[in-house]
Residue frames as qw, qx, qy, qz and C-alpha x, y, z in Angstrom:
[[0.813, -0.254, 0.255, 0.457, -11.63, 23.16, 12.70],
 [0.122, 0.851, -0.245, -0.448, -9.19, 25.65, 11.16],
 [0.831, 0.015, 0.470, 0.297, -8.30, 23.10, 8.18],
 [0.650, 0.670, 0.239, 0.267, -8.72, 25.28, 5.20],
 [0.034, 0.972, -0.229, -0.043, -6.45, 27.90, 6.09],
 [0.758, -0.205, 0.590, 0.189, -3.72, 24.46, 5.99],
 [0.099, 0.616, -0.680, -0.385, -1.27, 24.45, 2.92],
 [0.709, -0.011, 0.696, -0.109, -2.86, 21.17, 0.98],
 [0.305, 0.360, -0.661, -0.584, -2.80, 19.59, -2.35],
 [0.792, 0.069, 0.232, -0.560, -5.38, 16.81, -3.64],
 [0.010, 0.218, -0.963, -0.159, -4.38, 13.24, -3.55],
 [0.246, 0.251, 0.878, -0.324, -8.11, 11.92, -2.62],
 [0.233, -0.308, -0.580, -0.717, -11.06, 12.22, -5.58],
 [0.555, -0.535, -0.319, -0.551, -14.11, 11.45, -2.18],
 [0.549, -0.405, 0.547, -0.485, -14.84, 10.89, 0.85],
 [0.144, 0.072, -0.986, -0.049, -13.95, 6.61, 1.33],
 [0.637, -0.269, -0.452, -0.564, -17.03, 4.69, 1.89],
 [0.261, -0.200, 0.783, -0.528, -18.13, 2.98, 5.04],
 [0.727, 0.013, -0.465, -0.506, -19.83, -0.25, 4.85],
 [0.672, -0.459, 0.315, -0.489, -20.88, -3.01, 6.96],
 [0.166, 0.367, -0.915, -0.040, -19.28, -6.53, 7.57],
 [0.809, -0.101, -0.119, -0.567, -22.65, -8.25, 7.30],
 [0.887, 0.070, -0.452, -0.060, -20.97, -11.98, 7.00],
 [0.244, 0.417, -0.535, 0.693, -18.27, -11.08, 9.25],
 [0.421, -0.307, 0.370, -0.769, -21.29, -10.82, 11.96],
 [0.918, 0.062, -0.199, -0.336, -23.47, -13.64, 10.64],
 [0.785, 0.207, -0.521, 0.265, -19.77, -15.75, 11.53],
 [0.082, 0.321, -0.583, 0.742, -19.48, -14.29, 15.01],
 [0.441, -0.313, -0.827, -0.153, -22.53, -14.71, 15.70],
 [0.305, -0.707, -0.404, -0.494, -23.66, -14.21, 19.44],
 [0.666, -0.139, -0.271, 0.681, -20.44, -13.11, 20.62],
 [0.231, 0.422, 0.151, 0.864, -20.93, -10.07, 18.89],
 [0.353, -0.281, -0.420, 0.787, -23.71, -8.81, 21.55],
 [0.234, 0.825, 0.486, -0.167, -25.45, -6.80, 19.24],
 [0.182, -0.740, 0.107, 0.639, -22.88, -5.16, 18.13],
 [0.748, 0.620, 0.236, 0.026, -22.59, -4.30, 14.54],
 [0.596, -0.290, 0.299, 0.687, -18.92, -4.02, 12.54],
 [0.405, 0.865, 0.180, -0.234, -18.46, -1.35, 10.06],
 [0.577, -0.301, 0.131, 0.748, -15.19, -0.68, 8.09],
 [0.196, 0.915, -0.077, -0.343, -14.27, 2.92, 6.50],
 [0.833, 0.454, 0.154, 0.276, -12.34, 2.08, 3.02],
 [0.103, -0.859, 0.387, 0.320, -9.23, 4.16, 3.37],
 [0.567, -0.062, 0.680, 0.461, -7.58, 0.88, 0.84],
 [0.447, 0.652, 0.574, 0.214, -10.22, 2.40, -1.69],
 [0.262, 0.903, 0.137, -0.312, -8.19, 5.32, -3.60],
 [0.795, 0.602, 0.047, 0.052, -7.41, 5.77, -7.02],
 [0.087, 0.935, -0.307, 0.155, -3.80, 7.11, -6.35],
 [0.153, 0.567, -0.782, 0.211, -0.16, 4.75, -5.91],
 [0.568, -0.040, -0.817, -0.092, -2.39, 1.86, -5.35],
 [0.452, -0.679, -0.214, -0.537, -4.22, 3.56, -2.53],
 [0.615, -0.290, -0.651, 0.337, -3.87, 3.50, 1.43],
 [0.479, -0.739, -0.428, 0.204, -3.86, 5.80, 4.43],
 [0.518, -0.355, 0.147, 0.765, -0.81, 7.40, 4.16],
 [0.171, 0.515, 0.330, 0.773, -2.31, 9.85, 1.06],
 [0.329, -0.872, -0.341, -0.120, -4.57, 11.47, 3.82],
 [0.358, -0.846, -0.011, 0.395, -1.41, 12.81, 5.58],
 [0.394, 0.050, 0.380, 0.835, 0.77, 13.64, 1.82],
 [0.146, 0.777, 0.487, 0.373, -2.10, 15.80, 1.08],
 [0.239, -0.970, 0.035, -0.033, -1.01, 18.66, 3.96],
 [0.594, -0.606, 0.265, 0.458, 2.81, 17.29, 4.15],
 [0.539, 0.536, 0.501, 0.414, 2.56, 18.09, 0.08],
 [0.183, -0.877, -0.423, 0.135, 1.18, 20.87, 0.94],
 [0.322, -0.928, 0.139, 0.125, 3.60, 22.36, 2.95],
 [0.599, -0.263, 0.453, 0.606, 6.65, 21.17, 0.94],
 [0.378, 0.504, 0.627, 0.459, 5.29, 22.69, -1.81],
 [0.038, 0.953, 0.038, 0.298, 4.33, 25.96, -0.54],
 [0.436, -0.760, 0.235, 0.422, 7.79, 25.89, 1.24],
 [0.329, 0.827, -0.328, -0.317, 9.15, 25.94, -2.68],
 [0.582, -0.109, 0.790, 0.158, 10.48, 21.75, -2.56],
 [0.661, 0.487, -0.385, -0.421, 11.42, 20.54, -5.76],
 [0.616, 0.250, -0.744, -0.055, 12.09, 17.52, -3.73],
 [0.640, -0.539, 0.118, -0.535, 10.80, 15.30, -1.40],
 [0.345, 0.370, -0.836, 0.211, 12.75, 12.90, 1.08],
 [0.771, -0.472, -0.024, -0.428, 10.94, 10.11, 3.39],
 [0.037, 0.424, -0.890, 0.163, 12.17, 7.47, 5.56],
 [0.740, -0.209, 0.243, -0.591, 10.95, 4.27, 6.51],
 [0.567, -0.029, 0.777, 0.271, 11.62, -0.29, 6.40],
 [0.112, 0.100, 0.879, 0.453, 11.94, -2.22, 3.20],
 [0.048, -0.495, -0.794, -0.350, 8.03, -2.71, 2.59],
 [0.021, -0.473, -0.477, 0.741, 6.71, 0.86, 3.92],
 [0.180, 0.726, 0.544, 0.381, 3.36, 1.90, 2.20],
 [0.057, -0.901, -0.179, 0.390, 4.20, 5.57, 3.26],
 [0.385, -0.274, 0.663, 0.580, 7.44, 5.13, 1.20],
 [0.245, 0.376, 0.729, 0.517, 5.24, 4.02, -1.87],
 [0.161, 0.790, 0.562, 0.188, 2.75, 6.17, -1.69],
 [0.220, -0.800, 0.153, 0.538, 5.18, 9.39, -0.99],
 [0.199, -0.108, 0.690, 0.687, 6.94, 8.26, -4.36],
 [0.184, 0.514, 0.737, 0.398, 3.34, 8.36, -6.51],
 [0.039, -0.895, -0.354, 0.270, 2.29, 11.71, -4.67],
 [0.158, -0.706, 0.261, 0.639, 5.43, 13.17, -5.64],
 [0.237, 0.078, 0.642, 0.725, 5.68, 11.71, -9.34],
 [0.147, 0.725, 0.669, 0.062, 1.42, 13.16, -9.42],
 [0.035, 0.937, 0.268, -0.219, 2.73, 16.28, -8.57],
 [0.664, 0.589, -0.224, 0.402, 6.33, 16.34, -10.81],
 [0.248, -0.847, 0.429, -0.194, 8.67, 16.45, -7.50],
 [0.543, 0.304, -0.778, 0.092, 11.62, 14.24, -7.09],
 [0.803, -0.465, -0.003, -0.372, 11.65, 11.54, -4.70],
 [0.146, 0.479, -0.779, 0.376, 14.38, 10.33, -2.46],
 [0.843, -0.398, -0.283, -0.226, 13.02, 6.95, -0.22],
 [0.295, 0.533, -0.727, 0.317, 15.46, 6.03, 2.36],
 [0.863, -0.268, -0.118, -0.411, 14.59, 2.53, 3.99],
 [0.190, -0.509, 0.784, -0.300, 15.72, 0.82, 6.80],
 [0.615, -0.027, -0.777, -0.131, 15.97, -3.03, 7.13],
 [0.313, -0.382, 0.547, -0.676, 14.23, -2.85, 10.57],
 [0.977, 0.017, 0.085, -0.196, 12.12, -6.64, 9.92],
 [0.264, -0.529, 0.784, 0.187, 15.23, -9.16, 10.22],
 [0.864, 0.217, 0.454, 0.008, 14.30, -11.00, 7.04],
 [0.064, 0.624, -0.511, -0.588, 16.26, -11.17, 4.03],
 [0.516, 0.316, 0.730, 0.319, 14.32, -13.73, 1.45],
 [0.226, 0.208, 0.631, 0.712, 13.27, -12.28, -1.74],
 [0.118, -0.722, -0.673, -0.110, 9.79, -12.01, -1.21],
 [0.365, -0.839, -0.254, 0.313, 10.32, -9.27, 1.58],
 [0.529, -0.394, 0.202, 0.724, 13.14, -7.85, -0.41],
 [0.058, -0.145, 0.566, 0.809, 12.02, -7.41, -4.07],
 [0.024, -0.550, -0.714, -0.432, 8.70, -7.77, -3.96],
 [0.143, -0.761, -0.559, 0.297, 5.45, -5.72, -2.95],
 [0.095, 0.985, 0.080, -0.124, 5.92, -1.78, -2.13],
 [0.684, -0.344, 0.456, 0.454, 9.61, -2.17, -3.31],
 [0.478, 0.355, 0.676, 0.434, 8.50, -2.60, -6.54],
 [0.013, 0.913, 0.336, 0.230, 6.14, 0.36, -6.84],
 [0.446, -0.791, 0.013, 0.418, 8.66, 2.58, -5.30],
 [0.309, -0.216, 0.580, 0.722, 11.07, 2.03, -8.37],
 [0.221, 0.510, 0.761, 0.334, 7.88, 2.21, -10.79],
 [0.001, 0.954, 0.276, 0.120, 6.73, 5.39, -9.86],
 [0.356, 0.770, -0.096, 0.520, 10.33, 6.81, -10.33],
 [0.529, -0.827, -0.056, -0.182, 11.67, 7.10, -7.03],
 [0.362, 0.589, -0.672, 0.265, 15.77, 7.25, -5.98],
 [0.914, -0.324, -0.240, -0.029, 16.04, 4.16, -3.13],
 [0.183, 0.572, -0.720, 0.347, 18.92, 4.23, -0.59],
 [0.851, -0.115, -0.509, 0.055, 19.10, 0.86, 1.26],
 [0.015, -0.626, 0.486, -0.609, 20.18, 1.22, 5.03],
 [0.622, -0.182, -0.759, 0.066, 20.75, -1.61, 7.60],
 [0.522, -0.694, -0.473, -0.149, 18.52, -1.69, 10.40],
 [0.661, -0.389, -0.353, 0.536, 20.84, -0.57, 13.11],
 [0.277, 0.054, 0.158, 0.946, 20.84, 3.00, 11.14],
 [0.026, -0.539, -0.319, 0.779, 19.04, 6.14, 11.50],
 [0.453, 0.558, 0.620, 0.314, 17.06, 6.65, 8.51],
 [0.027, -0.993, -0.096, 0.059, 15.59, 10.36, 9.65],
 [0.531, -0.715, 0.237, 0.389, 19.66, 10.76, 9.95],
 [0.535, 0.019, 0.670, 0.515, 20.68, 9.64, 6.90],
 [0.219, 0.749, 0.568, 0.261, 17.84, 11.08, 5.12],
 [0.177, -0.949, 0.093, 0.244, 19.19, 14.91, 6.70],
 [0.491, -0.459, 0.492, 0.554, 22.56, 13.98, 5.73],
 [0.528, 0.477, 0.591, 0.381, 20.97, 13.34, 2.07],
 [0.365, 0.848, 0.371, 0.105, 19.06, 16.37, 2.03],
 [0.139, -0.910, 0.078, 0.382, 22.01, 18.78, 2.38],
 [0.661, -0.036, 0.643, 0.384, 23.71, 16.97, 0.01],
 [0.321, 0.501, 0.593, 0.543, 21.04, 18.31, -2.59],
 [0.004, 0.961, 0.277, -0.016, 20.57, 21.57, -1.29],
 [0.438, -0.638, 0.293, 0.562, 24.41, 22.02, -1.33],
 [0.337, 0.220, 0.756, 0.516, 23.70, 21.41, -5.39],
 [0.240, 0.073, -0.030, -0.967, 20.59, 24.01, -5.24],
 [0.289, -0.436, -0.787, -0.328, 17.93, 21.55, -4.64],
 [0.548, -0.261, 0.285, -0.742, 14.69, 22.74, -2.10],
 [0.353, -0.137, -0.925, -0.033, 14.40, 19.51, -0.05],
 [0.602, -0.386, 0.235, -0.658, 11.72, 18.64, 2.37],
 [0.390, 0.034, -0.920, -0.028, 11.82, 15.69, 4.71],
 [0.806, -0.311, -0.183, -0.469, 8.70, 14.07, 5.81],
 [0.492, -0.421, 0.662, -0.377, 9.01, 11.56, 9.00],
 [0.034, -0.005, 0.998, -0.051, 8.63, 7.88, 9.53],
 [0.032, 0.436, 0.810, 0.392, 5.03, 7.42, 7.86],
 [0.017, -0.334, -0.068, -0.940, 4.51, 11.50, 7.71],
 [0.522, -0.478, -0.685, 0.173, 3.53, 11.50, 11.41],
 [0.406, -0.266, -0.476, 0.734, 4.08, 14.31, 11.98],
 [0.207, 0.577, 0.554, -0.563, 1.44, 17.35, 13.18],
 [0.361, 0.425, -0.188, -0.808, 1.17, 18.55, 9.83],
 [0.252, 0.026, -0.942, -0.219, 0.96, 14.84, 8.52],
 [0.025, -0.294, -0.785, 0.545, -1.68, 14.44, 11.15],
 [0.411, 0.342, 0.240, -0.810, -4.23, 16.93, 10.36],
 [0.453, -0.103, -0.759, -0.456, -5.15, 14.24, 6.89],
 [0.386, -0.362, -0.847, 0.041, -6.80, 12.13, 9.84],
 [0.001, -0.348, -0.427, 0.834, -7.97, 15.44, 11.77],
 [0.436, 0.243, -0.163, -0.851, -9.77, 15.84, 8.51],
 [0.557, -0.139, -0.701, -0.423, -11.27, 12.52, 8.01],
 [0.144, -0.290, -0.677, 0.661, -12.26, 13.00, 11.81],
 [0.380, 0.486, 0.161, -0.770, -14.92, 15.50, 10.24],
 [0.424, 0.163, -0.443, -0.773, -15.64, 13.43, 7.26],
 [0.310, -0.273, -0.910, -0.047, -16.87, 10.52, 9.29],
 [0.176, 0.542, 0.515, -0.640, -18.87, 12.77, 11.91],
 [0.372, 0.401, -0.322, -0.773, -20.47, 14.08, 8.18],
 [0.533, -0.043, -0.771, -0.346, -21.43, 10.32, 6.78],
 [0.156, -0.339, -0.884, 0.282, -22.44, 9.22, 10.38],
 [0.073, 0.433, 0.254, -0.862, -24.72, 11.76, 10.10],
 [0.517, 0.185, -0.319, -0.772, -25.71, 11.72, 6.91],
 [0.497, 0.174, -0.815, -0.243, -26.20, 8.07, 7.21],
 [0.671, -0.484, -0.067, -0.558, -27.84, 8.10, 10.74],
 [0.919, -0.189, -0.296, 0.177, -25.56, 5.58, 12.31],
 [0.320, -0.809, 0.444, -0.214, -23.37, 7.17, 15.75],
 [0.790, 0.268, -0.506, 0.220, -19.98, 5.05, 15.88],
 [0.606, -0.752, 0.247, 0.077, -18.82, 4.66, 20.36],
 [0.611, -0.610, 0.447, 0.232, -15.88, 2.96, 18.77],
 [0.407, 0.813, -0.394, -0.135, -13.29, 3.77, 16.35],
 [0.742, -0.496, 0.409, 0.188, -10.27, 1.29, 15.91],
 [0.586, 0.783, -0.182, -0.098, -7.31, 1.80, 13.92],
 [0.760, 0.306, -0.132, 0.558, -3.72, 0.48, 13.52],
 [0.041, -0.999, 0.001, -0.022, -0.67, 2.36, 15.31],
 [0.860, 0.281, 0.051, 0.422, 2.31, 2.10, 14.13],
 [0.420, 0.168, -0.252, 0.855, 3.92, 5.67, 13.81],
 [0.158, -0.360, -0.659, 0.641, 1.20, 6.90, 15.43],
 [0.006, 0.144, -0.136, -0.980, -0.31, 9.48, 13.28],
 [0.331, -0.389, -0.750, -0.420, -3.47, 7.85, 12.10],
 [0.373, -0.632, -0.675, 0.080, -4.81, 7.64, 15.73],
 [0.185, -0.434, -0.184, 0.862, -3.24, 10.98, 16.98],
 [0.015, -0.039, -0.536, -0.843, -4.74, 12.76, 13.77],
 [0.382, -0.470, -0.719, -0.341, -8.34, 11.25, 14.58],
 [0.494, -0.605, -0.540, 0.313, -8.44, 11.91, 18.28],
 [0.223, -0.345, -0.135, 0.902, -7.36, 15.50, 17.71],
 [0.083, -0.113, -0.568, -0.811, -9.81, 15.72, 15.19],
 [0.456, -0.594, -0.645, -0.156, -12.87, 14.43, 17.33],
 [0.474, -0.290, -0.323, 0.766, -11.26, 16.61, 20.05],
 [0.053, -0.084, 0.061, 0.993, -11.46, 19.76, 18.09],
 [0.336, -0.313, -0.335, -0.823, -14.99, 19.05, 16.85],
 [0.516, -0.381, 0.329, -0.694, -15.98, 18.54, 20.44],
 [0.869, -0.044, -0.434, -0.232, -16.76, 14.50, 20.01],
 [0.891, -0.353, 0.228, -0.173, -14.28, 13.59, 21.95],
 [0.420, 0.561, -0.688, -0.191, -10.76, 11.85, 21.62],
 [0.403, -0.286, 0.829, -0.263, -11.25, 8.56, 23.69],
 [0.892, 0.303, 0.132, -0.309, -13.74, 7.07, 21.20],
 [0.680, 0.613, -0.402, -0.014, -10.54, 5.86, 19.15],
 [0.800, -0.485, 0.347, 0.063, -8.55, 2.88, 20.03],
 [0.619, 0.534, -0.576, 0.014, -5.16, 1.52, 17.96],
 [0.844, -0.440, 0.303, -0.045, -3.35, -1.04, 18.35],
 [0.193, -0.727, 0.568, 0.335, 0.80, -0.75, 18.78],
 [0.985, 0.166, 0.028, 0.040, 1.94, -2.75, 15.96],
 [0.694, 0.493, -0.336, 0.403, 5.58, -1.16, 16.16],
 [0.131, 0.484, -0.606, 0.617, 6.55, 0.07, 19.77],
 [0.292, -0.312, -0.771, 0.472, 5.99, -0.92, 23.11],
 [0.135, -0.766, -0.601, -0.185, 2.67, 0.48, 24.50],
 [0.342, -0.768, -0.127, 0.526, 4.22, 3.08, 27.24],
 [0.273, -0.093, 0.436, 0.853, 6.22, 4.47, 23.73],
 [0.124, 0.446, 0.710, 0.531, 3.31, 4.42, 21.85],
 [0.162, -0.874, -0.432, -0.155, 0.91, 6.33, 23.88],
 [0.305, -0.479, 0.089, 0.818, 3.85, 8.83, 24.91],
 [0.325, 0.016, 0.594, 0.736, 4.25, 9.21, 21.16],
 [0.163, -0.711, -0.674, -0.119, 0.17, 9.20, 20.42],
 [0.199, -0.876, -0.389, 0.205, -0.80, 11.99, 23.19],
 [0.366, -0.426, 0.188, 0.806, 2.56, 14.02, 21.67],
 [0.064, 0.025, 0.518, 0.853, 1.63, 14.33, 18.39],
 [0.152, -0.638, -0.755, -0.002, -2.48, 14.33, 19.49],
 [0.102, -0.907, -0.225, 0.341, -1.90, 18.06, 21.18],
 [0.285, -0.130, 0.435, 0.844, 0.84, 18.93, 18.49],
 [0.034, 0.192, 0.688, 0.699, -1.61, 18.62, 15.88],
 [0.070, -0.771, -0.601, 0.201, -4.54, 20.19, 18.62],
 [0.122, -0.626, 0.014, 0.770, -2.23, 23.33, 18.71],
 [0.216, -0.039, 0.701, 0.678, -2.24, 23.42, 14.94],
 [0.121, -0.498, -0.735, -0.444, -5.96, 23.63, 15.10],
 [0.038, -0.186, 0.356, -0.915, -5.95, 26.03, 18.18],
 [0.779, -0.311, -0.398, -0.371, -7.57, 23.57, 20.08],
 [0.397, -0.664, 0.573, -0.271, -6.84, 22.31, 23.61],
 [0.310, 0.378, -0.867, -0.097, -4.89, 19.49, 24.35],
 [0.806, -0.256, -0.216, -0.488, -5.76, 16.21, 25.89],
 [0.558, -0.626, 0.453, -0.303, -5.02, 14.19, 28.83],
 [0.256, 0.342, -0.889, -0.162, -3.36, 11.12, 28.67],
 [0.309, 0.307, 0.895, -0.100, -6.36, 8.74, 29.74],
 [0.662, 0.558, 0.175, -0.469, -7.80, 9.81, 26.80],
 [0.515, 0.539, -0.566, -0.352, -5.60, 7.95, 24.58],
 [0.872, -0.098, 0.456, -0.149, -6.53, 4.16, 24.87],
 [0.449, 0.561, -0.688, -0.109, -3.78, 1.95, 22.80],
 [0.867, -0.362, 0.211, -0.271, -3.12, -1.64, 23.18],
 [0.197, -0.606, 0.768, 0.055, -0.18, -3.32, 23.53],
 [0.850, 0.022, 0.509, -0.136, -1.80, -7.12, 22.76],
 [0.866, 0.403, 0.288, 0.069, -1.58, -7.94, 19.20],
 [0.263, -0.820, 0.418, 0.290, 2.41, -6.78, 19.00],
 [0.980, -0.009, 0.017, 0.198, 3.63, -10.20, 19.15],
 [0.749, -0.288, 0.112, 0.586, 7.46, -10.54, 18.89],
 [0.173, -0.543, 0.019, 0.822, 7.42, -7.08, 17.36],
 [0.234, 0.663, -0.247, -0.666, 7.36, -4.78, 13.73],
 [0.658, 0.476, -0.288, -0.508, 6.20, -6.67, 10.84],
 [0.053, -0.116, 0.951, -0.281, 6.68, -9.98, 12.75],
 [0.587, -0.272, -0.479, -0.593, 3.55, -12.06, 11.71],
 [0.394, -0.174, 0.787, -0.442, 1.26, -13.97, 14.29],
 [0.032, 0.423, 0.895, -0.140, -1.32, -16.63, 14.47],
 [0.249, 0.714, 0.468, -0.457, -4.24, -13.60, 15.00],
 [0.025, 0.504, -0.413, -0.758, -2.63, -11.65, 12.38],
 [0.219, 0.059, -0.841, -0.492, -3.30, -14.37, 9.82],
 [0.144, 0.362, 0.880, -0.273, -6.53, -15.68, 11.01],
 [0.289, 0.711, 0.271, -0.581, -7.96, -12.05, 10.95],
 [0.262, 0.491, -0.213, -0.803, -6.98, -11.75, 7.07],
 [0.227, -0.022, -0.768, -0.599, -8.27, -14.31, 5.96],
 [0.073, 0.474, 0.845, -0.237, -11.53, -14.10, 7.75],
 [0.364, 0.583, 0.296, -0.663, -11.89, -11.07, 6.30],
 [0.297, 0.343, -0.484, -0.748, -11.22, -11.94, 2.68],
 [0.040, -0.035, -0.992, -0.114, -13.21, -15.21, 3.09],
 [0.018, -0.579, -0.702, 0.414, -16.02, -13.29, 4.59],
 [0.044, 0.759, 0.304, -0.574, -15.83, -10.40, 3.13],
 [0.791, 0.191, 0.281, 0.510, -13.27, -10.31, 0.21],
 [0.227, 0.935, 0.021, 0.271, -11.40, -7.75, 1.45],
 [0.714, 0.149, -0.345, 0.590, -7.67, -7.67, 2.13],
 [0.371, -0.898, 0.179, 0.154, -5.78, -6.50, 5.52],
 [0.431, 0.646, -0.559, 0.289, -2.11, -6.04, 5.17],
 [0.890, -0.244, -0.348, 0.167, -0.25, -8.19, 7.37],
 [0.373, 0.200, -0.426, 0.800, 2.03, -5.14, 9.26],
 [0.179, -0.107, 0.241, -0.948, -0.95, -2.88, 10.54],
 [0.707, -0.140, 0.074, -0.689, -4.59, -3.52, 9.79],
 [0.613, 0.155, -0.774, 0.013, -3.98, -7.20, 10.07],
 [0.458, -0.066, -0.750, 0.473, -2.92, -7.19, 13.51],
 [0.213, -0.094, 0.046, -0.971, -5.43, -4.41, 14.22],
 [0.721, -0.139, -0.342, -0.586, -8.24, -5.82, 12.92],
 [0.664, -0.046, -0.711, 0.228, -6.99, -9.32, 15.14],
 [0.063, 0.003, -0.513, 0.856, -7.08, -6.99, 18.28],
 [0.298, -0.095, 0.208, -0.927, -10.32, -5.85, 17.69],
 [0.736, -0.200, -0.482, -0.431, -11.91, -9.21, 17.02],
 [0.489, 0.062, -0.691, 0.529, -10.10, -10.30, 20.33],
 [0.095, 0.124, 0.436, -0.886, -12.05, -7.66, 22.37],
 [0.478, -0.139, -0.069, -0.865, -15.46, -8.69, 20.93],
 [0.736, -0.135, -0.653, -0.114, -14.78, -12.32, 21.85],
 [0.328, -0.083, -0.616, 0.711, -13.59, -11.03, 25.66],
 [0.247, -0.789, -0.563, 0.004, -16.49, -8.56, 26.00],
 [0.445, -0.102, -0.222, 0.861, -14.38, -5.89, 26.13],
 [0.087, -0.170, -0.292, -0.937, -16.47, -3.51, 23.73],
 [0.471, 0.061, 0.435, -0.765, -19.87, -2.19, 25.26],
 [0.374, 0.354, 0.840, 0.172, -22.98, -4.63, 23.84],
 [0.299, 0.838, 0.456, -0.002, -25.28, -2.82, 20.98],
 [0.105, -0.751, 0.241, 0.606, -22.66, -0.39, 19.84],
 [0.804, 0.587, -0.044, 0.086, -21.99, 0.13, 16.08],
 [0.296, -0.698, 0.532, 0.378, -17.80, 0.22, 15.33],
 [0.647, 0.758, -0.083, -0.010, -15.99, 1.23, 12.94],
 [0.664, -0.394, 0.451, 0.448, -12.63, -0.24, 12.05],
 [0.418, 0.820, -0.217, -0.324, -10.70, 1.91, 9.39],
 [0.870, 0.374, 0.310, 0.081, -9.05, 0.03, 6.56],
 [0.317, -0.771, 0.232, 0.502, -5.71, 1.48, 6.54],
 [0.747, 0.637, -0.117, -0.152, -4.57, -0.28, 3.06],
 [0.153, -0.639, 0.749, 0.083, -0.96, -1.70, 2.38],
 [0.911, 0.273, 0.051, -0.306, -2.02, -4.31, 0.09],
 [0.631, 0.542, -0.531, 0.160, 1.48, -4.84, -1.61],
 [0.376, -0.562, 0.676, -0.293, 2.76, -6.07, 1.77],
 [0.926, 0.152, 0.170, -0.301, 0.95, -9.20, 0.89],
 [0.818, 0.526, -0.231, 0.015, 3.07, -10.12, -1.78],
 [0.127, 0.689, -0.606, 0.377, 6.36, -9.62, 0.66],
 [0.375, -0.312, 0.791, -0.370, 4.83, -12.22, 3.06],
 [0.830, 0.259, -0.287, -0.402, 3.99, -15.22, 0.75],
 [0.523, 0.229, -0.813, 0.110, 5.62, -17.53, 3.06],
 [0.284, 0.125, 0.731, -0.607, 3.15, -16.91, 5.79],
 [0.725, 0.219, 0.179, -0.628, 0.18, -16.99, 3.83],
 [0.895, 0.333, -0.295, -0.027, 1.65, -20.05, 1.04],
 [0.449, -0.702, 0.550, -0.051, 3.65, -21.71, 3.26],
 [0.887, 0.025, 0.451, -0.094, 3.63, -25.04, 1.48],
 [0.707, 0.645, 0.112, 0.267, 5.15, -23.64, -1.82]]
């Protein structure tokens, strides 16, 4: 893969760990089939309270950085861990940070307003512009940056949770660091499942197994913000963007496998599975999903081992996307009583 020649800066100290959901099985029991669950820690780094979203700031850093930014503008809702963790890359590396979040979840209590990644957004120094839901962020956010480049700032703006093919190649590279631990660790994964939201996580992986010949169909996601026919438009766009980037061919569109199930009534709209799945895994495992992405992810994928979807005897791996602080924004689904 042509990574190193890639503009990048270092948000990640190792390669995340991959470990096994022993109890998690032992409680499924002999649905599972034989299969065995694995998850890859992407919650587990040391940086802005860790999550997925550092794997693509490392190359969209990068490239704002060798384009000469002395400031970086994102967009995204109220409680977006790309948001937070764009504001701690940029205060690690002394650039300014501009957030510019849309109220796209129709809630207005407290919780969802002032708490969670909210918080950490103002803590690590970031400028907030509030924008109601019916508004273009990516628009607004342009309209900022000329603002400060009419002043002599160098802006750069990064997408809706820095999807985009340079954002992408973080998960094209952790597409070669998991074919490197399954390897070193002797254990072949048929099935990959991740969260897809703006889309970059799974496009990023499946162009990454692509390029190193594996394969991009091993990776499923499940939509947690458009409609499926959007999503996998979106998906198989930014999948051969970020192939060309690696001057790699593209891929067909039945190779990108997305599911539409565990939506529910849209974006950061809890369910029933949603909540089941996190607290089976911190009861089982004591380890937190976030209730926007891996939540409803992880619910999708325990849904397909209780249908039989997933072959029998296969190992799979379900990546741990992080967004912890969401938690704290939905403490009236998880403590309803109080």
């Amino acid at each position: 893969m042509h990574l190193r020649r890639m503009p990048r800066v270092a948000l990640l100290d190792l390669a995340t760990p991959i470990q096994r959901l022993r109890r998690i099985e032992a409680a499924l029991g002999e649905q599972l089939n034989g299969i065995r669950l694995f998850v890859k820690r992407d919650d587990v780094m040391g940086l802005g309270g860790g999550g997925n979203k550092l794997r693509k700031l490392e190359f969209l850093l990068g490239d704002a950085i060798a384009q000469g930014a002395d400031t970086v503008i994102t967009v995204g809702g109220r409680q977006s861990n790309h948001a937070r963790l764009t504001a701690a890359a940029a205060a690690r590396y002394g650039l300014r940070c501009e957030l510019v979040l849309g109220r796209v979840v129709a809630r207005d209590d407290e919780d969802y307003m002032e708490s969670g990644n909210i918080i950490l957004d103002d803590l690590f120094g970031a400028t907030i512009h509030d924008v109601a839901g019916n508004v273009s962020t990516l628009a607004v956010a342009e309209e900022r940056a000329e603002i400060l480049r009419a002043s002599g700032r160098k802006v750069y703006v990064a997408p809706t949770g820095g999807s985009s093919s340079v954002g992408c190649l973080g998960y094209a590279a952790c597409a070669s660091e998991i074919a490197a631990q399954s390897a070193a660790q002797d254990i072949h994964f048929g099935h990959i499942v991740v969260p897809n939201g703006s889309g970059g996580m799974h496009a990023g992986l499946s162009a990454g197994f692509a390029a190193l010949g594996v394969g991009a169909a091993k990776v499923k996601s499940f939509a947690v913000l458009a409609r499926v026919e959007e999503a996998r438009r979106g998906t198989l766009e930014k999948i051969n963007a970020t192939l060309g980037l690696l001057e790699s061919p593209g891929v067909s569109p039945d190779e990108v496998n997305i599911s539409g199930a565990q939506l529910g009534e849209g974006y950061g709209i809890p369910t029933e599975a949603m909540k089941k799945a996190v607290r089976l895994m911190a009861r089982h495992e004591g380890l937190l999903l976030d209730p926007v992405y891996s939540g409803k992810a992880f619910a999708g994928l325990l849904d397909d081992i209780a249908n039989g979807v997933l072959k029998p005897g296969q190992n799979v791996l379900f990546i741990m996307s992080g967004g912890t602080p969401a938690l704290f924004a939905y403490r009236k689904e998880f403590r309803p009583d109080e």
